[in-house]
C-alpha positions as a Python dict, from the first residue, in 0.01 Angstrom:
ca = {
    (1, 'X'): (0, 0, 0),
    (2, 'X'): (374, 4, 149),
    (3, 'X'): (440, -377, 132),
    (4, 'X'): (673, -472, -196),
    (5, 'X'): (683, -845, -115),
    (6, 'X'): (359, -1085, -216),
    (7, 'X'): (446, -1403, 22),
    (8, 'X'): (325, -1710, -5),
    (9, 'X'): (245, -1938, 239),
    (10, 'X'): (100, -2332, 238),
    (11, 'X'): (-201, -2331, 290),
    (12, 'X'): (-352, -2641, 544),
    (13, 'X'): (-482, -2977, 421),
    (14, 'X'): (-329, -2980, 50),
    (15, 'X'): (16, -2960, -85),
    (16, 'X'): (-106, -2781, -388),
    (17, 'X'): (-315, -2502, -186),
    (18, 'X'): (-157, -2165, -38),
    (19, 'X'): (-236, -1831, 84),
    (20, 'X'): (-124, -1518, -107),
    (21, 'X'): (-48, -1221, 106),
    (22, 'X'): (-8, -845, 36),
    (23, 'X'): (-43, -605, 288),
    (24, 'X'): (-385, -598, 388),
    (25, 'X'): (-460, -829, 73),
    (26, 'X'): (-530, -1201, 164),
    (27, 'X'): (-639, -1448, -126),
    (28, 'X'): (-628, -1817, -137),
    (29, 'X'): (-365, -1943, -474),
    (30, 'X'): (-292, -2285, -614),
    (31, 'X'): (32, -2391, -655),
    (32, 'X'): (259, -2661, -801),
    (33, 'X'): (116, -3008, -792),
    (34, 'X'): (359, -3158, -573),
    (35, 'X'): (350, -2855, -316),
    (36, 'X'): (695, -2643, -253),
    (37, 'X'): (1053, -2772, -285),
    (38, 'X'): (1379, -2555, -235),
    (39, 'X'): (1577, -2796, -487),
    (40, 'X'): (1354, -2701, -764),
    (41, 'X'): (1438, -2953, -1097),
    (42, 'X'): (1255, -2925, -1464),
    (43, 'X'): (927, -3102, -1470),
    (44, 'X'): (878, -3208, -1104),
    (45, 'X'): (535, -3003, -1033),
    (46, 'X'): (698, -2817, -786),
    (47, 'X'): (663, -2440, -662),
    (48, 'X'): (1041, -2322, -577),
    (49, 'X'): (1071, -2241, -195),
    (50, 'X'): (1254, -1858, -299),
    (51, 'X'): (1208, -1498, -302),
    (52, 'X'): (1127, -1392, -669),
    (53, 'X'): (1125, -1033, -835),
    (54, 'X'): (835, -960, -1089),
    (55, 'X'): (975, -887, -1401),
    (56, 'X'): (712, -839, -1645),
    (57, 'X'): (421, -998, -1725),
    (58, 'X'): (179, -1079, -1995),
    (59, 'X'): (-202, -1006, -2123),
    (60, 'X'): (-426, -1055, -2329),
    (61, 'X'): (-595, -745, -2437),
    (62, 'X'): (-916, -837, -2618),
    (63, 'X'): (-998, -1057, -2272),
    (64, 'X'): (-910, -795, -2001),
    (65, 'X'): (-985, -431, -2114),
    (66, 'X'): (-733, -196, -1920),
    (67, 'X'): (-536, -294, -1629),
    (68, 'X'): (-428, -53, -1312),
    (69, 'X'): (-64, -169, -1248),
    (70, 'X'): (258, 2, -1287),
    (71, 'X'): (453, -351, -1424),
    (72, 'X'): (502, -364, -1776),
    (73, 'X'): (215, -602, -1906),
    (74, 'X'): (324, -695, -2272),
    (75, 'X'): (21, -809, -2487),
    (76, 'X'): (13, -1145, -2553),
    (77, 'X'): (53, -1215, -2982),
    (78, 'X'): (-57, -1583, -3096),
    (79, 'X'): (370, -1645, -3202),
    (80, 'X'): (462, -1602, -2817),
    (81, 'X'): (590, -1945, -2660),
    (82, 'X'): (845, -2008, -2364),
    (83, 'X'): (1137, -2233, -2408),
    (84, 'X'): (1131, -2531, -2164),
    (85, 'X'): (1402, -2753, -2289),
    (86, 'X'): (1680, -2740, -2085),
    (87, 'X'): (1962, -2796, -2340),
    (88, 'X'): (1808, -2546, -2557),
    (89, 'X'): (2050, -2189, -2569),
    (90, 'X'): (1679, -2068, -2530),
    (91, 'X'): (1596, -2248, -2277),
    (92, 'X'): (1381, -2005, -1979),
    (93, 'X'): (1278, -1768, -2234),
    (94, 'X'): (1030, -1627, -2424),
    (95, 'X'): (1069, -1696, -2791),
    (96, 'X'): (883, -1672, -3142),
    (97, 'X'): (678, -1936, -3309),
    (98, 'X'): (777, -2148, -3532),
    (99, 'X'): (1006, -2273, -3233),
    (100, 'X'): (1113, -2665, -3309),
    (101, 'X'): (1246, -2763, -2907),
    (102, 'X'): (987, -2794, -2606),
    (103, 'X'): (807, -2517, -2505),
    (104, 'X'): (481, -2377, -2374),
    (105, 'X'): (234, -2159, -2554),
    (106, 'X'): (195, -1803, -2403),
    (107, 'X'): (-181, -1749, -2557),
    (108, 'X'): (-344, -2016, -2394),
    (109, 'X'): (-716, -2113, -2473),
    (110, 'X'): (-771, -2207, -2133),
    (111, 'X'): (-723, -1835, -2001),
    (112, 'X'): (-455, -1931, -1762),
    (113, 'X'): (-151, -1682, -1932),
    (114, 'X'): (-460, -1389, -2006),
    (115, 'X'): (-288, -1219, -1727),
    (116, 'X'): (81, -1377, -1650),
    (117, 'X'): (346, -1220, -1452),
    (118, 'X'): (711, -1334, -1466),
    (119, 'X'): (914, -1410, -1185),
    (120, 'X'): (1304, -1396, -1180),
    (121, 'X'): (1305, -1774, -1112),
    (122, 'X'): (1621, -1954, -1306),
    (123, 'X'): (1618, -1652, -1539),
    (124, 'X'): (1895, -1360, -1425),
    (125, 'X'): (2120, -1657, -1361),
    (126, 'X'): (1968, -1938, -1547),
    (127, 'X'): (2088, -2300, -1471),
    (128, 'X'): (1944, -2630, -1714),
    (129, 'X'): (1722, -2867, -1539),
    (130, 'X'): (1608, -2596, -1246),
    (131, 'X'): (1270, -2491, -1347),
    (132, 'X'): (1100, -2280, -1639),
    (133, 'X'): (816, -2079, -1683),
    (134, 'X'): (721, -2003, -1300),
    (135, 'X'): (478, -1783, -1356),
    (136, 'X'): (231, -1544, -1137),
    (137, 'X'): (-75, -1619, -1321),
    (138, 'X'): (-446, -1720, -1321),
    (139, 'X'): (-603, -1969, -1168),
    (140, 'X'): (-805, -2329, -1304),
    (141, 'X'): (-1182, -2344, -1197),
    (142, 'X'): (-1146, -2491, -847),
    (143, 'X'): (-812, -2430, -738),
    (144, 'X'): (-669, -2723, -954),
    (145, 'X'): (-246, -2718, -896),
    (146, 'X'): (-17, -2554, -1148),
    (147, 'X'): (300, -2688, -1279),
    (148, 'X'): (459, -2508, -1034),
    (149, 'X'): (338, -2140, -1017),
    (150, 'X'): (199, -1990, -788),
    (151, 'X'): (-204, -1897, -941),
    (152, 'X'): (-527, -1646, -828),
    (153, 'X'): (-844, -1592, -942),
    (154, 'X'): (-944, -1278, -1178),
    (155, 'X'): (-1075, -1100, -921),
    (156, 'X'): (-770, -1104, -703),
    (157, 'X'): (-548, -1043, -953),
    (158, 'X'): (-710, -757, -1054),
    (159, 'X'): (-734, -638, -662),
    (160, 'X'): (-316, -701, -629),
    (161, 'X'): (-233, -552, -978),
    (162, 'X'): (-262, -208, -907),
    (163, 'X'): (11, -227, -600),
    (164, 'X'): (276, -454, -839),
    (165, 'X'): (562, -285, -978),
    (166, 'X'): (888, -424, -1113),
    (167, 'X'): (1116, -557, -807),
    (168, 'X'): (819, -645, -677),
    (169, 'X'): (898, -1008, -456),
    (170, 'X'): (751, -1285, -452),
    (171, 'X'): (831, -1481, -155),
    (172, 'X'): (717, -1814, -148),
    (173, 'X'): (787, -1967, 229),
}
């Protein structure tokens, strides 16, 4: 597949729906609970209106077997948590349990993270208050809204994985 950018497009009748496309791939996503937004603020439910490079990404072994992609997947240990305190020096980042300030729990029970790609959003050049943890990740039974990622089923993950590579973009329109 020649296309390096995933884009992302709303999809009609709910804010929180959208269409992923790559190449000849179409899939339906969920995204952020209160639909797109290009001024993107901490805890607003948003998806950022941006073009994103994958950086990584996250799995969890024991749930997925092996997985065809050329991004680096790291495997997800039960001390893995994101920072998502924005006066926090750690604040967009993964960091090590015990971790006192606000942050979210990379192995999830709900399955969300079991495959969980990072996007370069607020992280190269990280500002406080715009937005943490925008993930490329599972979806919720249903196509419930994320936080503000952007969120596929299993199946289509496992479908777009093989054609991701770091630099990848994500361009959400």
């Amino acid at each position: 597949m020649r296309s390096s950018t995933i884009v992302v497009r709303p999809a009609p009748g709910k804010k929180s729906r959208a269409i992923v496309r790559f190449g000849a791939i179409t899939v339906p996503a969920a995204i952020g609970r209160s639909g797109r937004t290009i001024m993107k603020r901490e805890g607003d439910g948003a998806t950022p209106i941006a073009s994103m490079r994958l950086i990584s990404g996250f799995r969890r072994g024991e749930r997925n077997g092996h997985l065809s992609t050329a991004l680096s997947l790291r495997r997800i240990r039960a001390d893995m948590l994101w920072c998502d305190q924005p006066g926090n020096a750690n604040y967009n980042r993964l960091v090590r349990a015990p971790f006192g300030a606000s942050h979210e729990e990379i192995r999830r029970s709900d399955g969300l993270y079991d495959i969980c790609l990072v996007m370069d959003w607020n992280i190269s050049s990280r500002a406080r208050n715009r937005g943490s943890a925008i993930f490329f990740h599972l979806i919720r039974p249903g196509y419930e809204p994320t936080a503000g990622c952007v969120a596929v089923s299993l199946s289509d993950m496992r479908r777009l994985l093989p054609h991701l590579r770091k630099g990848t973009i994500v361009r959400v329109l």
